[in-house]
C-alpha positions as CSV (number, residue, x, y, z in Angstrom):
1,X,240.7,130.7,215.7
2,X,241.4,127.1,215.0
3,X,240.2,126.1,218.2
4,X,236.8,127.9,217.9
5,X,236.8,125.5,214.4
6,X,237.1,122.8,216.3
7,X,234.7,123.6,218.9
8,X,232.0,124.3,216.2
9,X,233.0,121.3,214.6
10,X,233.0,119.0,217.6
11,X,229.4,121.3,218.8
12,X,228.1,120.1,215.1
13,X,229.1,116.6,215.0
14,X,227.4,116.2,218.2
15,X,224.4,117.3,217.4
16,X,224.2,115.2,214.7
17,X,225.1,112.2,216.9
18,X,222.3,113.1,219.2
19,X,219.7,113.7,216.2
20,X,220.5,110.1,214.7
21,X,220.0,108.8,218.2
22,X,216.5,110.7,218.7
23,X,215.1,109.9,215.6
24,X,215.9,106.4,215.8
25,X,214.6,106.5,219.3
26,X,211.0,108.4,217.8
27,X,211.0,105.6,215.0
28,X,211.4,103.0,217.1
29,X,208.9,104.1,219.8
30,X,206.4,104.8,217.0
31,X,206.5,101.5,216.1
32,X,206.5,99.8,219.5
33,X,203.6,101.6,220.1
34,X,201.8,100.8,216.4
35,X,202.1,97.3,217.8
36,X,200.6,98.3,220.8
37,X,197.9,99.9,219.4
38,X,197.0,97.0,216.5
39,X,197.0,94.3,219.7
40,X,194.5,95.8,221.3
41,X,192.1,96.8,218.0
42,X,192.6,93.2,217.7
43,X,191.8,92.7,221.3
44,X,188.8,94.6,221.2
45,X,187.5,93.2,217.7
46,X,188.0,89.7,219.1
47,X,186.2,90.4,222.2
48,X,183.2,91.7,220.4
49,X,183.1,89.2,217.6
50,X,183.0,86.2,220.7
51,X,180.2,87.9,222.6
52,X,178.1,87.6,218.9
53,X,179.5,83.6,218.4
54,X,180.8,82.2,221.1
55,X,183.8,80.2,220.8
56,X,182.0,76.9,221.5
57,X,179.9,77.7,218.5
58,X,182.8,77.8,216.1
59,X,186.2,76.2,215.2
60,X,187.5,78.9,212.9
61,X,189.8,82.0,213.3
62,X,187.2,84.6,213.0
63,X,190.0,87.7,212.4
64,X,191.3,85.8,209.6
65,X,188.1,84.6,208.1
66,X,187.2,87.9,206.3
67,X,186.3,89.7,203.1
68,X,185.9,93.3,202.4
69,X,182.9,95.3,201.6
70,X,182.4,98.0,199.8
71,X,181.0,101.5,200.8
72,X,177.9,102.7,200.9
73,X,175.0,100.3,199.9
74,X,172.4,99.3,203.1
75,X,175.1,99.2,205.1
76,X,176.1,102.7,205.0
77,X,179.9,102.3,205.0
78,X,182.3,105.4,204.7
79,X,185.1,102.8,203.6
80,X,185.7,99.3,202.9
81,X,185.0,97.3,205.8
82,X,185.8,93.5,206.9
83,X,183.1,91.7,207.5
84,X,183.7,87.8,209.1
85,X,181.8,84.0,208.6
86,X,182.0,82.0,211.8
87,X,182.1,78.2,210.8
88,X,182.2,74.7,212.3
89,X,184.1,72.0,210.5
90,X,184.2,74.5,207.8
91,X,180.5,75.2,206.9
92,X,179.1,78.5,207.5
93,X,176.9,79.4,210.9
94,X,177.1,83.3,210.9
95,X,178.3,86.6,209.2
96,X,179.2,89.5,211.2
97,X,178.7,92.3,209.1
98,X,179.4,95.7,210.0
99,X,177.0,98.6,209.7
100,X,176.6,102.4,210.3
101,X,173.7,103.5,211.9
102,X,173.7,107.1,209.8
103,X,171.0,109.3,211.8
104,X,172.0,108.7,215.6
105,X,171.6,112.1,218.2
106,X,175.4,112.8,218.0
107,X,176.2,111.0,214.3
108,X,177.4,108.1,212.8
109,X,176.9,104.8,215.3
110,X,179.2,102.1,214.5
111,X,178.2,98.6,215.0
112,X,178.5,95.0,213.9
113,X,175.3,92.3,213.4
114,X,175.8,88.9,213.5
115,X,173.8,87.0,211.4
116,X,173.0,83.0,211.1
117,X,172.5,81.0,208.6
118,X,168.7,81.0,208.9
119,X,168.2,84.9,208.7
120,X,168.4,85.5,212.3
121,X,170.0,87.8,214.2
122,X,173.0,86.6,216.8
123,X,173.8,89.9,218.4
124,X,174.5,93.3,217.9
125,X,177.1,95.3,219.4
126,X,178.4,98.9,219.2
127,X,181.5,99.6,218.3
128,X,182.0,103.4,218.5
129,X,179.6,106.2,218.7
130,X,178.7,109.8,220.3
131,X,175.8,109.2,221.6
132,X,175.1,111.6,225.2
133,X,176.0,109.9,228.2
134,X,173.6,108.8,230.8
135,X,171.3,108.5,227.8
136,X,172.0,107.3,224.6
137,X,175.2,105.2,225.5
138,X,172.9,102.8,226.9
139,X,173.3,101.3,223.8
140,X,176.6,99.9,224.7
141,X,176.7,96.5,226.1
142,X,178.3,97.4,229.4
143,X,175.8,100.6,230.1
144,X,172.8,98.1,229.8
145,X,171.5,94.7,228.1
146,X,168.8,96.8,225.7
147,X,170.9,96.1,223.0
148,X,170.1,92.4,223.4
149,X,166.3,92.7,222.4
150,X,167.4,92.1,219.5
151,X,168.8,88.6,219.8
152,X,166.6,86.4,217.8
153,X,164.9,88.9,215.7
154,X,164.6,88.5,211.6
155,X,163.2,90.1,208.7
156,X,159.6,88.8,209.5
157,X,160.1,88.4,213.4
158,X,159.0,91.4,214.4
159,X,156.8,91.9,210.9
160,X,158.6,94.3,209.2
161,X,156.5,97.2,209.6
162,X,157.5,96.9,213.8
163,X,160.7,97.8,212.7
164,X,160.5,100.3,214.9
165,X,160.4,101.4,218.5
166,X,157.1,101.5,220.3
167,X,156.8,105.0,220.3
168,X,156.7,104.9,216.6
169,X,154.3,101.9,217.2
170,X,156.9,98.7,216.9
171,X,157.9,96.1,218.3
172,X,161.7,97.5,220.2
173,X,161.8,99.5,223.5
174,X,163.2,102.7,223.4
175,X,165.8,103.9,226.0
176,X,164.8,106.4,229.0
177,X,165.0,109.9,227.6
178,X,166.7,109.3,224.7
179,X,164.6,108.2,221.0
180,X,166.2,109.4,218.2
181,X,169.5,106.8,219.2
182,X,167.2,103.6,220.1
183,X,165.6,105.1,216.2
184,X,168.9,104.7,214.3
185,X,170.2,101.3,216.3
186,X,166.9,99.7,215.2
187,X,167.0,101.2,211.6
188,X,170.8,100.0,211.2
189,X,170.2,96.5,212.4
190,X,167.3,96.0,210.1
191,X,168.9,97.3,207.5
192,X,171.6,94.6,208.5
193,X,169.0,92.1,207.8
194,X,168.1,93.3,204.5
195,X,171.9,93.4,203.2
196,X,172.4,89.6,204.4
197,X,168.9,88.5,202.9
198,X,169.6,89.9,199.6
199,X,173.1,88.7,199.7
200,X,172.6,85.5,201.9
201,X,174.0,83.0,198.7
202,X,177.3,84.9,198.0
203,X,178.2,85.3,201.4
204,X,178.1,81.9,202.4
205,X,178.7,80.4,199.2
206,X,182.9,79.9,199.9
207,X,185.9,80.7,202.4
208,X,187.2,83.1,199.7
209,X,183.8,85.0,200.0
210,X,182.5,87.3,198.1
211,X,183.7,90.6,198.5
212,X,183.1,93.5,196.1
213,X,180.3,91.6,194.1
214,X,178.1,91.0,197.5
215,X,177.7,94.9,198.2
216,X,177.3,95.4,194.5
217,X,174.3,93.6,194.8
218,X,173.3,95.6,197.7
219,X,173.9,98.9,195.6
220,X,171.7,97.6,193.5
221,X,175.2,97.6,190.8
């Protein structure tokens, strides 16, 4: 008997050896891969952000020069979002602001506009969507460049009622077979345009930005 005891003993003790050991091995892979994972969101966010304002046109951090933003408003966000100001020797050039483009084929199309100091547009890019392949991922930068028609565009260039594509009669191309994505890319980018002009003053007004009170004004708060 005594030595079944100690068998069952020695059977539990090792098991709880070998659960300390896996759950510090779980924990600690978790967290590796957290880092992983962060790195290269920060990878991709920098990459995208540069492609919008170059690095030559800019001296600041642009991951670090943020302020949040709150949901809803023109720029249709689920959440609060960080938006970024690009500067060079500390004055403002552009904000990126990010934007949902509510009514694409599949959903939801993420993207950020990048916006200078005059009103007009830098770049767009997508930054997650569902759109059908073949079709309406064109709008990704690496599927095709129609996504850069909209470099140098503003509230008044196109007027704004070509704020549309040309099958609606405006002024942006639609994509081969697909209309109803090119529709909500084109709606979300203008509506970009409209969230910086009515906001233009507080969002370049200082490095510690505006935050809430910016999209208030948007909401019309």
């Amino acid at each position: 008997m005594d030595s079944i005891k100690q068998s069952i003993v020695r059977s539990a003790i090792g098991l709880a050896i070998f659960a300390v050991i896996t759950s510090g091995l779980i924990a600690a892979t978790q967290t590796l891969t957290k880092e992983t994972i962060e790195q290269q969101i920060k990878k991709a966010q920098s990459k995208a952000l540069l492609e919008i304002v170059p690095v030559e046109e800019h001296d600041n951090e642009l991951l670090e020069d943020t302020f949040e933003l709150n949901p809803g408003g023109l720029l249709n966000l689920p959440r609060e979002k960080s938006a970024y100001i690009a500067r060079k020797n500390q004055a403002p050039v552009a904000v990126i602001l990010p934007v949902i483009a509510e009514n694409g084929y599949s959903g939801p199309i993420s993207m950020i506009v990048g916006v200078d100091i005059s009103g007009n547009i830098k770049g767009v890019r997508v930054i997650n969507h569902k759109e059908t392949p073949g079709l309406g991922d064109k709008i990704e930068i690496k599927k095709s460049d129609w996504i850069t028609q909209f470099e140098g565009t503003s509230l008044t260039q196109p007027l704004p009622k070509q704020w549309k594509v040309k099958k609606d009669g405006g002024n942006f191309d639609q994509l081969t077979g697909a209309t109803i994505t090119p529709r909500a890319v084109v709606s979300g980018v203008n509506n970009a345009l409209m969230y910086y002009h009515k906001n233009k003053d507080r969002l370049l007004q200082t490095k510690s930005a505006p935050q809430a009170s910016a999209e208030g004004d948007a909401n019309g708060h």
